[in-house]
C-alpha positions as CSV (number, residue, x, y, z in Angstrom):
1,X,-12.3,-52.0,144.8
2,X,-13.8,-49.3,144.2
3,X,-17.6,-48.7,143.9
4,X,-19.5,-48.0,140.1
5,X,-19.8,-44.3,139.6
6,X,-23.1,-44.0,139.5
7,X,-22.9,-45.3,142.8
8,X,-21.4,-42.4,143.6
9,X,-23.4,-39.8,142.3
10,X,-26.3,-41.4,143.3
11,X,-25.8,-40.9,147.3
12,X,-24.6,-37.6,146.2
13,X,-28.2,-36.1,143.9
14,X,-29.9,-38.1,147.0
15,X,-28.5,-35.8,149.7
16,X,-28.2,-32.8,147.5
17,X,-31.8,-33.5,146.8
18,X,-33.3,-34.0,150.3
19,X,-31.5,-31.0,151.7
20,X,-32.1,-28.8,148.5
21,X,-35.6,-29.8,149.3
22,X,-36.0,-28.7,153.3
23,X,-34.4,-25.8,152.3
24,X,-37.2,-24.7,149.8
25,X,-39.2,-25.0,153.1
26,X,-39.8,-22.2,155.3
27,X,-37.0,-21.4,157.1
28,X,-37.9,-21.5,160.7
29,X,-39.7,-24.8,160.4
30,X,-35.8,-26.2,160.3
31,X,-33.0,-26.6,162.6
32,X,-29.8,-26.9,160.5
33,X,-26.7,-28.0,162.4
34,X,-23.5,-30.4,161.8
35,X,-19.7,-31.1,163.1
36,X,-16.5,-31.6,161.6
37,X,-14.6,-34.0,163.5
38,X,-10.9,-35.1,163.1
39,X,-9.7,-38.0,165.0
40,X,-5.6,-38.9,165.3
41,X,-5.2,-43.0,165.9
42,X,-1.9,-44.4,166.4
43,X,-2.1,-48.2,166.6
44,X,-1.1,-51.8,165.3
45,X,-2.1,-54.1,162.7
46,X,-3.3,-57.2,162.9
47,X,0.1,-58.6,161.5
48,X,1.9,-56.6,164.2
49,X,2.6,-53.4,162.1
50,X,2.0,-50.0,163.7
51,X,0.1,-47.5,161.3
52,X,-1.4,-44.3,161.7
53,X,-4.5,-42.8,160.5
54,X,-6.7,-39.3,160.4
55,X,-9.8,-39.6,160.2
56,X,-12.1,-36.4,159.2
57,X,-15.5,-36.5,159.0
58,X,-18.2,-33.6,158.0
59,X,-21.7,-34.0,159.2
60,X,-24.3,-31.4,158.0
61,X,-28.2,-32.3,160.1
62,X,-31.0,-31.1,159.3
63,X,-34.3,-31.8,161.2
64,X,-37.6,-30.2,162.2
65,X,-40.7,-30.0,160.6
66,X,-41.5,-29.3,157.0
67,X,-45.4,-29.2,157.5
68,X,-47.8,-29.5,160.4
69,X,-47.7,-33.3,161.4
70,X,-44.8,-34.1,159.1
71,X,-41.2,-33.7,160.0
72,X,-37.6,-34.7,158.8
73,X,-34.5,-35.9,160.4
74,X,-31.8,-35.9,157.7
75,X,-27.9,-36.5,158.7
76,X,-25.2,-36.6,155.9
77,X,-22.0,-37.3,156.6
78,X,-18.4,-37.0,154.2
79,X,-15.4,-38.8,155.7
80,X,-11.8,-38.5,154.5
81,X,-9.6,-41.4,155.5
82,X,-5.6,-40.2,155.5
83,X,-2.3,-42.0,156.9
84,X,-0.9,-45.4,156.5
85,X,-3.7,-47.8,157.7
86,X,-4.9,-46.9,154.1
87,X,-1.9,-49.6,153.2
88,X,-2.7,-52.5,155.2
89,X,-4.6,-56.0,155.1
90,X,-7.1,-54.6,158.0
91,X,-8.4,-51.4,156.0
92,X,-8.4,-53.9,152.1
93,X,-10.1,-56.4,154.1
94,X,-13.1,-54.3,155.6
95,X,-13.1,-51.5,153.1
96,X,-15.4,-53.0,150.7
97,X,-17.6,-54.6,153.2
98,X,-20.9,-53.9,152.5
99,X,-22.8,-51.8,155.4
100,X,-25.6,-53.3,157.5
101,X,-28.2,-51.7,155.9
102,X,-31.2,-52.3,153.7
103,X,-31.1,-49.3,151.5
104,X,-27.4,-49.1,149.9
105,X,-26.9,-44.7,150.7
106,X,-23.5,-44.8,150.1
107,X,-20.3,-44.5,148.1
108,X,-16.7,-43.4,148.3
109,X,-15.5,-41.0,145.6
110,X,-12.1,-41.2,146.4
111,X,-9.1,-43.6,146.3
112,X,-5.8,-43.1,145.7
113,X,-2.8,-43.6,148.0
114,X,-3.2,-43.0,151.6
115,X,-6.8,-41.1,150.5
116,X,-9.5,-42.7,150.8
117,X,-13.2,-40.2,150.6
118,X,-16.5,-41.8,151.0
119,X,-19.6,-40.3,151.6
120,X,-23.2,-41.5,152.8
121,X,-27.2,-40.9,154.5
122,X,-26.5,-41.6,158.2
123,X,-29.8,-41.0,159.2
124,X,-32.7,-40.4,156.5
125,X,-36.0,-40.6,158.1
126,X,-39.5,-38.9,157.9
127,X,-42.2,-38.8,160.3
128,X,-45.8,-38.7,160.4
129,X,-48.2,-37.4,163.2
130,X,-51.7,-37.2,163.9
131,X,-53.6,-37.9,166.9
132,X,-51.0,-39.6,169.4
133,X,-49.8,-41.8,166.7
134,X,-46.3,-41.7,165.0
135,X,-45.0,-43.2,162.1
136,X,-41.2,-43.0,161.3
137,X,-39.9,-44.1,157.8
138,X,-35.9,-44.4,156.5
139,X,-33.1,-44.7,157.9
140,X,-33.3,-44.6,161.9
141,X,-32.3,-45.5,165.4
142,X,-34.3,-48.0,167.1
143,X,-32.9,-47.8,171.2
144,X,-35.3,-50.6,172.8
145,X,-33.3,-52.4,176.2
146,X,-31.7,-50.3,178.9
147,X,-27.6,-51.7,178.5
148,X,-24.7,-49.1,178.3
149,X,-22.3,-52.2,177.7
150,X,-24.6,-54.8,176.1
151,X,-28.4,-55.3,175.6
152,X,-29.8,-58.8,174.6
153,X,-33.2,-56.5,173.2
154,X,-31.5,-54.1,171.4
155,X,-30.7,-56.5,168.2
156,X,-31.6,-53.7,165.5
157,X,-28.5,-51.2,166.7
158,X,-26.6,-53.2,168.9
159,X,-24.1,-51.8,171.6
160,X,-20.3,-52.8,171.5
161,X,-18.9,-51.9,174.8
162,X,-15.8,-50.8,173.4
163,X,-16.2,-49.1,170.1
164,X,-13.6,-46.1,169.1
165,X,-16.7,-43.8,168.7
166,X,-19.2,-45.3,170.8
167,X,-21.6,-42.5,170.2
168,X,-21.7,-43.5,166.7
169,X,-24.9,-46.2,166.3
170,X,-25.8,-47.5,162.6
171,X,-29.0,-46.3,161.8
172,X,-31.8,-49.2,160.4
173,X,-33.6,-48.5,157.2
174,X,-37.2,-49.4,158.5
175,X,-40.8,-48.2,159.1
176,X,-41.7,-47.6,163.1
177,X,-45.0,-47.0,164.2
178,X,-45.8,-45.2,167.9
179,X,-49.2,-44.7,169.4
180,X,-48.7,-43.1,173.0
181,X,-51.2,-44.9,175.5
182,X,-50.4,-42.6,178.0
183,X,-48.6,-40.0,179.9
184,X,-45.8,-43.0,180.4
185,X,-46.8,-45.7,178.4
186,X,-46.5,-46.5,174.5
187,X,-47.1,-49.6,171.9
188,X,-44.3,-49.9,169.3
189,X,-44.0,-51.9,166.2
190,X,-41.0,-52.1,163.8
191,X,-40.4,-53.3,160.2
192,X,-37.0,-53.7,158.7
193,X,-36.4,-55.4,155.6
194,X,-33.2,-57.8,155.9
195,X,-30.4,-56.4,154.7
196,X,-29.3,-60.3,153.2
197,X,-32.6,-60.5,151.3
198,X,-33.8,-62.7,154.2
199,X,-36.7,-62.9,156.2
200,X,-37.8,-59.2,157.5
201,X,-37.1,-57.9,160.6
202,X,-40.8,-57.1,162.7
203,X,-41.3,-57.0,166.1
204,X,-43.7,-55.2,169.0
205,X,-42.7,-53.9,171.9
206,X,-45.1,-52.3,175.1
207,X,-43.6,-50.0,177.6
208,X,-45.1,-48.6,180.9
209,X,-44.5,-47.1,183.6
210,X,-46.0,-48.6,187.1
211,X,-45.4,-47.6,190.8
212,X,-42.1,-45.8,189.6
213,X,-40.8,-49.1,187.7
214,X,-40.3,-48.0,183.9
215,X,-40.7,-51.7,182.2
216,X,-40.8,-53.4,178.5
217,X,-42.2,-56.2,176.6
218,X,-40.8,-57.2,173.5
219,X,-41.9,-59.7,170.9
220,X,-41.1,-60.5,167.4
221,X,-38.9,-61.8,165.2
222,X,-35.3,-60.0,164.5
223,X,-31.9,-60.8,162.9
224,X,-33.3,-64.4,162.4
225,X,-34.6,-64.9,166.1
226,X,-37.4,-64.9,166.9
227,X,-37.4,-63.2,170.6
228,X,-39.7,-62.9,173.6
229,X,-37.8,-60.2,176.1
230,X,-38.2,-57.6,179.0
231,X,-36.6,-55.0,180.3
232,X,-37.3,-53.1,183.7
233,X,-35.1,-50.2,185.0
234,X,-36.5,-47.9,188.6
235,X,-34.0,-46.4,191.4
236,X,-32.8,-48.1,194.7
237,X,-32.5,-45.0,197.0
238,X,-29.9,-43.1,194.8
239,X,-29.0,-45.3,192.8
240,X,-30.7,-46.4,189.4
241,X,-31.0,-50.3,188.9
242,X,-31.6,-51.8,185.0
243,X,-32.1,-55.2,184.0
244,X,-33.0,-57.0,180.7
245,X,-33.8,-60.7,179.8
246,X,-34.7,-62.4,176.5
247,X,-35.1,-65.8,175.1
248,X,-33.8,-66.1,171.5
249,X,-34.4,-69.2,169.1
250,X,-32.8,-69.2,166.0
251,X,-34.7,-70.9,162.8
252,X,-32.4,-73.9,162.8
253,X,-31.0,-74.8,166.3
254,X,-31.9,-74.7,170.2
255,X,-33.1,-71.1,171.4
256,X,-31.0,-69.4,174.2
257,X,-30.7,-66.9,176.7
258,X,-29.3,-63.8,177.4
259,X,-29.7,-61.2,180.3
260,X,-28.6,-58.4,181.9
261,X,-28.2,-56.7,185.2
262,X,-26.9,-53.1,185.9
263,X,-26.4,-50.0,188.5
264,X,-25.7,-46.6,187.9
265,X,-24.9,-44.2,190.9
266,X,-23.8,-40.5,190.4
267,X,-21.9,-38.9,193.5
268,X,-22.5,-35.3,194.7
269,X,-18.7,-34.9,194.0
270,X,-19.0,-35.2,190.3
271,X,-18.2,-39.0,190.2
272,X,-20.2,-41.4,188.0
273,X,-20.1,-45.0,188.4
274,X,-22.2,-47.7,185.9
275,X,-21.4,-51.7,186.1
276,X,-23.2,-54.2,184.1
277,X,-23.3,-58.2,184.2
278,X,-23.8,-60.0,181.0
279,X,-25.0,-63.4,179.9
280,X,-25.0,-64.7,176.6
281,X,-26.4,-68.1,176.2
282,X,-25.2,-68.1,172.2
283,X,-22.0,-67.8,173.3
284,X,-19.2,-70.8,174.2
285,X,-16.6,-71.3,177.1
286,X,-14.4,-73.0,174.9
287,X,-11.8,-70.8,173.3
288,X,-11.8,-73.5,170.1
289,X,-15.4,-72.5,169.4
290,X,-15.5,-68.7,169.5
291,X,-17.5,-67.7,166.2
292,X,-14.7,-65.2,165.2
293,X,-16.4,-65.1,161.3
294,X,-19.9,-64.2,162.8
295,X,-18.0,-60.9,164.7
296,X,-16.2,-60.1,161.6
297,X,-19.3,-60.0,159.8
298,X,-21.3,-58.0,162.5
299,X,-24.0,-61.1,163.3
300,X,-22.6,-60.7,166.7
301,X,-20.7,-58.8,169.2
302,X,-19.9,-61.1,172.1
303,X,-18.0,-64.7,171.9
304,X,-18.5,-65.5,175.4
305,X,-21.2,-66.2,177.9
306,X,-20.3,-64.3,181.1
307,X,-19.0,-60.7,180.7
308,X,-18.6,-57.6,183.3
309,X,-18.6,-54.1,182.4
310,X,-17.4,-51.0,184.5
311,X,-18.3,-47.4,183.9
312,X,-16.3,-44.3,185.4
313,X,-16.3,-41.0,184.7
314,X,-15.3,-37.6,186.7
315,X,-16.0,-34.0,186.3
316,X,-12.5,-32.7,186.8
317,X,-13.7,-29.1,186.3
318,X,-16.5,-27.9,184.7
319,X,-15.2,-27.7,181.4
320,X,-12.6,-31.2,181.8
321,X,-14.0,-34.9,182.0
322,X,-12.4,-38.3,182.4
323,X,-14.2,-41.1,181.5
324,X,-13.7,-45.0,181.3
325,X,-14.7,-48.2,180.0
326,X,-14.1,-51.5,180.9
327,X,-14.7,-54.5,179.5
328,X,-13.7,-58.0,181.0
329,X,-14.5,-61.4,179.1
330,X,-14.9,-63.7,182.4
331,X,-14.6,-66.6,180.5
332,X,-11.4,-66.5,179.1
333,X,-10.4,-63.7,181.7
334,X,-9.6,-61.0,178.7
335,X,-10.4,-57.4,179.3
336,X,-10.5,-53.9,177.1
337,X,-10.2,-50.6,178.9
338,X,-10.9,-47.4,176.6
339,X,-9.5,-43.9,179.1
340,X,-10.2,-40.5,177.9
341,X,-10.1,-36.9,178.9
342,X,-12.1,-34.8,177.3
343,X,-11.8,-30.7,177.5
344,X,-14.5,-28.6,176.1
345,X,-11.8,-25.6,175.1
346,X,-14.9,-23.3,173.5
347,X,-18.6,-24.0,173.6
348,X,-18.5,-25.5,170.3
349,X,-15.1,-27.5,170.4
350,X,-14.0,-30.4,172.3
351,X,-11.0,-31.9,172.5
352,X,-10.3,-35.1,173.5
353,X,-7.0,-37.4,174.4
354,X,-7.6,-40.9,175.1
355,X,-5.5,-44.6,175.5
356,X,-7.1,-47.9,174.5
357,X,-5.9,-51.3,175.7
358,X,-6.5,-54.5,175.6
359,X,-5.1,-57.5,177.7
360,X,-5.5,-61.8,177.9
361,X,-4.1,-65.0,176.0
362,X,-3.0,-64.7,172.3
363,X,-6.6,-66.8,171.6
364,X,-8.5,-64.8,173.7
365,X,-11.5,-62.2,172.4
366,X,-9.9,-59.0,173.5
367,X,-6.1,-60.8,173.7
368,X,-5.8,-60.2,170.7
369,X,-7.0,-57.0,170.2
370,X,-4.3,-54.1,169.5
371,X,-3.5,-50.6,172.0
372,X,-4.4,-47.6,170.9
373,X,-3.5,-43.7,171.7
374,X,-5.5,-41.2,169.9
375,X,-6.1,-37.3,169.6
376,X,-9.1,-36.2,168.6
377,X,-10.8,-32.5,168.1
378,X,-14.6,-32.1,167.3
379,X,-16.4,-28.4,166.3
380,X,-20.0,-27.8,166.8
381,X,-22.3,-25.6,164.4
């Protein structure tokens, strides 16, 4: 269903107008810059049907600063949804589901067959400086926790292992304030309304830097848990090491635990290699009890309690990489492995090729899960 049109025009006047506004600003204060991207997925539906879809998306930045001490970070993106995923249960089912956001910055404008347009304020944030304090407001990403595959402290923008565009994080609408305590050390404290009207999102966090050890502490009370965490991450010869740990207690229920442990080690040949264990104390062991409604809705992103990730990636030339990802549920012994090969063709295109698949029992997490092949081509400017 679509959404009411002044919906529509209103994320529309609210780019126009934030980026008609930096413009009026002098020129040199900011850096303007954006991407079209066009990705090809061939794949199944969750009745078994295959579909394909295009998705093209249009991103136009726009960050620096407008005035001594205050500066902008704007992103707006347009996206154009084409093929026949537009005609099945998956894409009517999640269409219409409303983002994880505070502030509702978006709209489609579009819908008619197999085109679907929306539009929407990815990031939308303004920052204040003076003295060694900084104070971030809007939409923003919050990167607290040191996981590539999961991170029990980053709640605000969590990671999932295997998304199709992993580089693609969900801003949070919220205020941040900074003060830099050092060369290597800062205080941090974050507000985000709830998107569900609920109790707000606040939390502090210290980080440091001692004897070579970067390290966190994290406090505060977020997605309806209150949490106590750290994080440490140093290097082991030549190798770096990373490890997180929090205990989470919901407001009706026993807390929990979740950690994790990680390695990353580049080779002199070119060769990268990352592998993470996870535990997840919210999770269950028993297939029957998997909260499949809470990872629909986005509350979580893991079922399980014991999961193993593997990183790869290669520099076959200077201008062609292969990277991997794998994920494996150890509990009910699924596993998701996302391959790509990625050629930079100009300085401002890449192209990319990949394969997704997924393996396990029909009721396992990533069983169930369909393959994937896709084609995708991204410009720079």
């Amino acid at each position: 269903m679509s959404r009411p049109r002044n919906t529509r025009w209103r994320v529309a006047l609210l780019a126009a107008g934030l980026i008609g506004g930096m413009a009026a600003s002098p020129a040199r204060a900011l850096e303007w810059s954006g991407s079209l991207k066009s990705i090809g997925l061939r794949s199944r539906a969750s009745t078994g049907e295959p579909y394909l879809l295009n998705l093209n998306r249009l991103r136009i930045e726009a960050k620096g600063d407008l005035m001594p001490g205050v500066a902008v970070d704007l992103q707006y993106d347009n996206e154009v949804l084409l093929g026949s995923y537009l005609d099945s249960t998956d894409f009517h089912a999640q269409k219409d589901v409303p983002p994880a956001q505070y502030w509702r910055a978006d709209a489609n404008y579009v819908e008619r067959g197999d085109v679907y347009g929306r539009h929407w304020v990815h990031r939308g944030a303004l920052t204040l400086s003076r003295w060694d304090i900084d104070l971030r407001l809007g939409r923003q990403r919050i990167a607290w926790g040191t996981g590539r595959f999961w991170s029990p402290l980053d709640i605000l923008n969590p990671v999932n292992p295997l998304a199709l565009e992993r580089e693609e994080r969900v801003g949070v609408d919220a205020a941040l304030l900074e003060a830099k305590l050092g060369p290597l050390a800062r205080a941090s404290f974050v507000y985000a309304p709830s998107p569900l009207r609920g109790s707000a999102n606040r939390a502090l966090q210290w980080h440091g830097n001692m004897a070579g050890v970067d390290g966190s502490i994290v406090g505060g009370h977020l997605a309806g848990l209150k949490i106590l965490g750290t994080d440490i991450a140093s290097q082991i010869g030549n190798a770096g090491v990373r490890a997180e740990a929090a205990r989470l207690t919901p407001q009706a229920g026993p807390g929990f635990s979740r950690w994790m442990v990680g390695a990353d080690y580049a080779f002199a040949n070119g060769l990268t290699l990352s592998a993470e264990l996870y535990g997840n104390g919210a999770g269950s062991r028993d297939l029957a009890s998997y909260d499949w409604v809470g990872l629909r809705a986005g509350r979580i992103t893991s079922l399980a309690t014991r999961y193993a990730g593997l990183y790869a990636s290669y520099d076959i030339t200077p201008l062609l990489k292969w990277s991997t990802y794998v994920a494996v549920n150890v509990d009910d012994r699924s596993r998701g492995l996302d391959t790509r090969l990625v050629w930079s063709w100009r300085a401002d295109v890449e192209l990319t090729v990949g394969l997704r698949s997924f393996g396990g029992g029909p009721r396992s997490e990533h069983g169930r899960m369909p393959g994937a092949a896709l084609a995708q081509a991204q410009w720079f400017f």
